[in-house]
C-alpha positions as a Markdown table, in Angstrom:
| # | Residue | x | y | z |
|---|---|---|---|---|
| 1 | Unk | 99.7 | 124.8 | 112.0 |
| 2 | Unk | 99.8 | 122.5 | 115.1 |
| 3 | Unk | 101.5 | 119.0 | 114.7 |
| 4 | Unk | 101.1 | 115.5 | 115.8 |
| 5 | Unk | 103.2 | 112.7 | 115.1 |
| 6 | Unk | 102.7 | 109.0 | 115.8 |
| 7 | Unk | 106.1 | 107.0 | 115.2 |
| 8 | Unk | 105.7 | 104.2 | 113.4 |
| 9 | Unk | 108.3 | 101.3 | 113.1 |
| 10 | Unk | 109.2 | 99.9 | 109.2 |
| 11 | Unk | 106.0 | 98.1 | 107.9 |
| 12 | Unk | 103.4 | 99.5 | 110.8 |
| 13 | Unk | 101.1 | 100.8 | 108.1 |
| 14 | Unk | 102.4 | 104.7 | 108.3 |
| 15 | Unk | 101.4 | 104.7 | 104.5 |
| 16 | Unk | 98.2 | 102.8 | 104.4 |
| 17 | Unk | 96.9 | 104.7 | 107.2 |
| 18 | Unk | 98.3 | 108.2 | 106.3 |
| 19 | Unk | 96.0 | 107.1 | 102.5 |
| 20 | Unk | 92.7 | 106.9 | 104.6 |
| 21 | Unk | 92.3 | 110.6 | 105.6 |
| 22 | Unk | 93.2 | 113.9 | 104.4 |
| 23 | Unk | 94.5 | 115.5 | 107.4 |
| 24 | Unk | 96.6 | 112.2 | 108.1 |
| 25 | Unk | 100.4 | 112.6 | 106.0 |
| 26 | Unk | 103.4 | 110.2 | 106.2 |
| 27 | Unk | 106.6 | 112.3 | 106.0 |
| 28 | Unk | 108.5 | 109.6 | 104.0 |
| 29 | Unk | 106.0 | 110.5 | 101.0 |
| 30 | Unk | 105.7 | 114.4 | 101.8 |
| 31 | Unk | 109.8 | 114.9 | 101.1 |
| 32 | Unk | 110.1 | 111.7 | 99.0 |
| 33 | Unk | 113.5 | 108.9 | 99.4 |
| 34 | Unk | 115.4 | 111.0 | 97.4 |
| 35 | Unk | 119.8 | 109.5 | 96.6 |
| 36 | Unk | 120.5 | 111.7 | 99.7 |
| 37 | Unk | 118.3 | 109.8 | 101.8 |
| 38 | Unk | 118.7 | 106.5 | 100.5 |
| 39 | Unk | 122.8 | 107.4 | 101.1 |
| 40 | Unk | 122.0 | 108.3 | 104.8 |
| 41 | Unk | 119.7 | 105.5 | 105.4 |
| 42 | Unk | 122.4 | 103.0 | 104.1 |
| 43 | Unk | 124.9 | 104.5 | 106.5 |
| 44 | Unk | 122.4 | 104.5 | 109.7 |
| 45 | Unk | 122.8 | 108.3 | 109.5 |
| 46 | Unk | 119.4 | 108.5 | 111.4 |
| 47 | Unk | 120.2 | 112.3 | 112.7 |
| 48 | Unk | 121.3 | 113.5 | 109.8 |
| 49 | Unk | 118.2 | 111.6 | 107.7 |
| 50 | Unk | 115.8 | 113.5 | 110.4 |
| 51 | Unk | 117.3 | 117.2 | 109.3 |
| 52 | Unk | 117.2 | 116.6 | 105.9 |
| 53 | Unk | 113.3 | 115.3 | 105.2 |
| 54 | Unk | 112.3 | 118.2 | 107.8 |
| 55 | Unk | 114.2 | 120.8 | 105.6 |
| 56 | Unk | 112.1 | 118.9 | 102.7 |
| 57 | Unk | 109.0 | 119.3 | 104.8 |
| 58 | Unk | 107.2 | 122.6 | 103.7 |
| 59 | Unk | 103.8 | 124.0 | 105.1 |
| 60 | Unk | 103.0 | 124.0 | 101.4 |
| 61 | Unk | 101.8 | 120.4 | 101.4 |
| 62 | Unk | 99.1 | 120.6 | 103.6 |
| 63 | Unk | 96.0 | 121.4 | 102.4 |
| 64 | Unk | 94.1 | 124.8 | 103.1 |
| 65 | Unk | 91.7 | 125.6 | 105.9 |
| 66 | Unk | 93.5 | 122.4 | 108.5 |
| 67 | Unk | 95.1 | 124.0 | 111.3 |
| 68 | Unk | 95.8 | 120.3 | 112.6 |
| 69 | Unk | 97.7 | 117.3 | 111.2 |
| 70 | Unk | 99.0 | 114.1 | 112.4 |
| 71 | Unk | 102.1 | 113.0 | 110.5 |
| 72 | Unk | 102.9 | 109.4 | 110.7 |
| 73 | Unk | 107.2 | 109.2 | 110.8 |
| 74 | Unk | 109.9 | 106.7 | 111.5 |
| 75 | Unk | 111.7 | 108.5 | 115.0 |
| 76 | Unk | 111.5 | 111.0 | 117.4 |
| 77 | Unk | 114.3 | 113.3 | 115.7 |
| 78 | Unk | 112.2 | 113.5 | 113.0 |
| 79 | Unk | 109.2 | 114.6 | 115.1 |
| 80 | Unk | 111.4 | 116.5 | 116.8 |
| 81 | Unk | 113.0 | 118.3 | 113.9 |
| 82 | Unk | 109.6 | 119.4 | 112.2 |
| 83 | Unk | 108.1 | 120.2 | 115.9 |
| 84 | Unk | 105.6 | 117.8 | 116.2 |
| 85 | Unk | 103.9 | 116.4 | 119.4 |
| 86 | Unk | 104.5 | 112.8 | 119.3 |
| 87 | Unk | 101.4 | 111.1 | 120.8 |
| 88 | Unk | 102.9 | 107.1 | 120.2 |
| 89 | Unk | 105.1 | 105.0 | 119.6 |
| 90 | Unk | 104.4 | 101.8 | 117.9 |
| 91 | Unk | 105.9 | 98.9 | 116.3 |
| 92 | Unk | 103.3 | 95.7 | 114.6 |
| 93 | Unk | 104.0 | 92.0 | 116.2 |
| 94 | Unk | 107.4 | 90.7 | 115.1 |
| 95 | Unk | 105.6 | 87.8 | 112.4 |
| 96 | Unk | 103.5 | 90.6 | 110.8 |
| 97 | Unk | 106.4 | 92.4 | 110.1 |
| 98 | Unk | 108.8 | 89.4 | 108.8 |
| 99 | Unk | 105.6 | 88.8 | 106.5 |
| 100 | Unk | 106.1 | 92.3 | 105.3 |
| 101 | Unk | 109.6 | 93.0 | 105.3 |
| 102 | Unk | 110.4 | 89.5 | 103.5 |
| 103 | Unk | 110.4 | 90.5 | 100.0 |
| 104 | Unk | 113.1 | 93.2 | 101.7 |
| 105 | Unk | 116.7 | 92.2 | 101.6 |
| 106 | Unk | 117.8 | 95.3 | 103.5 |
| 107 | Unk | 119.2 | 95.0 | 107.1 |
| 108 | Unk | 118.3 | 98.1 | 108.8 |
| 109 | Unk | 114.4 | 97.5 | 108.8 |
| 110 | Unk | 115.4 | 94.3 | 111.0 |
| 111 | Unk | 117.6 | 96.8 | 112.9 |
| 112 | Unk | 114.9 | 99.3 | 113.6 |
| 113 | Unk | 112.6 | 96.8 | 114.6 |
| 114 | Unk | 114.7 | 95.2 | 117.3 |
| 115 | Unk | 116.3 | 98.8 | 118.6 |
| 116 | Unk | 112.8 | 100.2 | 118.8 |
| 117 | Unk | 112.7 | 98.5 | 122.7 |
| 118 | Unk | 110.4 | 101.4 | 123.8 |
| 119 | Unk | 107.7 | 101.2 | 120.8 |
| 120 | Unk | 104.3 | 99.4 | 122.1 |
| 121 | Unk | 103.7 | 96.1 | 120.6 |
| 122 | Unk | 100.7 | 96.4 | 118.1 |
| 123 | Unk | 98.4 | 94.6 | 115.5 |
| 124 | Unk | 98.2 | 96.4 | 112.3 |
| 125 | Unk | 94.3 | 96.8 | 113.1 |
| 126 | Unk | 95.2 | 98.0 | 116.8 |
| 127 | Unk | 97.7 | 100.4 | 115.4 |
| 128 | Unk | 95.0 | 101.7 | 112.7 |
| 129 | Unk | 92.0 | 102.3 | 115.1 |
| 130 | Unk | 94.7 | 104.5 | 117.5 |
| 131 | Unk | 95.0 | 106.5 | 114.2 |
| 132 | Unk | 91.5 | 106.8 | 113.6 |
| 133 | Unk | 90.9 | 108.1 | 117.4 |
| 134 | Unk | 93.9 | 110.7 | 116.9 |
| 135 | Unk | 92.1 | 111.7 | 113.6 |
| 136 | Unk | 88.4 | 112.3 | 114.8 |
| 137 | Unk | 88.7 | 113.0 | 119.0 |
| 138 | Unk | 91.8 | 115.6 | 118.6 |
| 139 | Unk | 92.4 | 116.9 | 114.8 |
């Protein structure tokens, strides 16, 4: 099975996106925010969250016949740690995501957003048509 990854910053639309096709997956749903992760996100434990949702990640979830997938993740260690090609890096416009993340009382979305320096700027729509090229030029 060959991977691809696009990172995604905290409210870039890796789960509507990863909804729209079926060789498209969002590693957050794949392994689930189990107590151990919701622990290591709370502690900024970003290494350590990386091992533990690849060790979640199984060959098992993807559906028979694909020999390509792009998974849609949060960092490079986590593309990294499931060895995945990462093709982008991308983070929405800073008032689309304080309309998303404002029902969100958590600090370390704002973090993310604001340490992701080397993510490319994006709409929502921009983000989803790079998707959509990824899923019908390369998988």
């Amino acid at each position: 099975m060959k991977l691809y990854a696009i990172i995604l910053v905290s409210g870039s639309g890796k789960t509507y996106n990863a909804n729209l096709y079926h060789n498209v997956i969002e590693l957050e749903q794949v392994c689930g925010f189990c107590s151990k992760c919701e622990k290591l996100t709370k502690a900024g434990k970003w290494d350590e969250l990386a091992r533990l949702r690849a060790k979640h990640f199984n060959d098992e979830v993807f559906p028979k016949g694909l020999e390509k997938m792009l998974v849609l993740l949060h960092s490079h260690q986590e593309a990294k740690a499931i060895g995945a090609l990462v093709l982008g890096y991308y983070k929405v416009e800073y008032g689309d995501f304080i309309k998303i993340k404002r029902n969100d009382k958590t600090v370390w979305r704002e973090h993310h957003w604001h340490n992701a320096k080397t993510a490319e700027i994006k709409t929502h729509k921009e983000i989803a048509s790079i998707i959509k090229r990824v899923v019908y030029k390369l998988l």
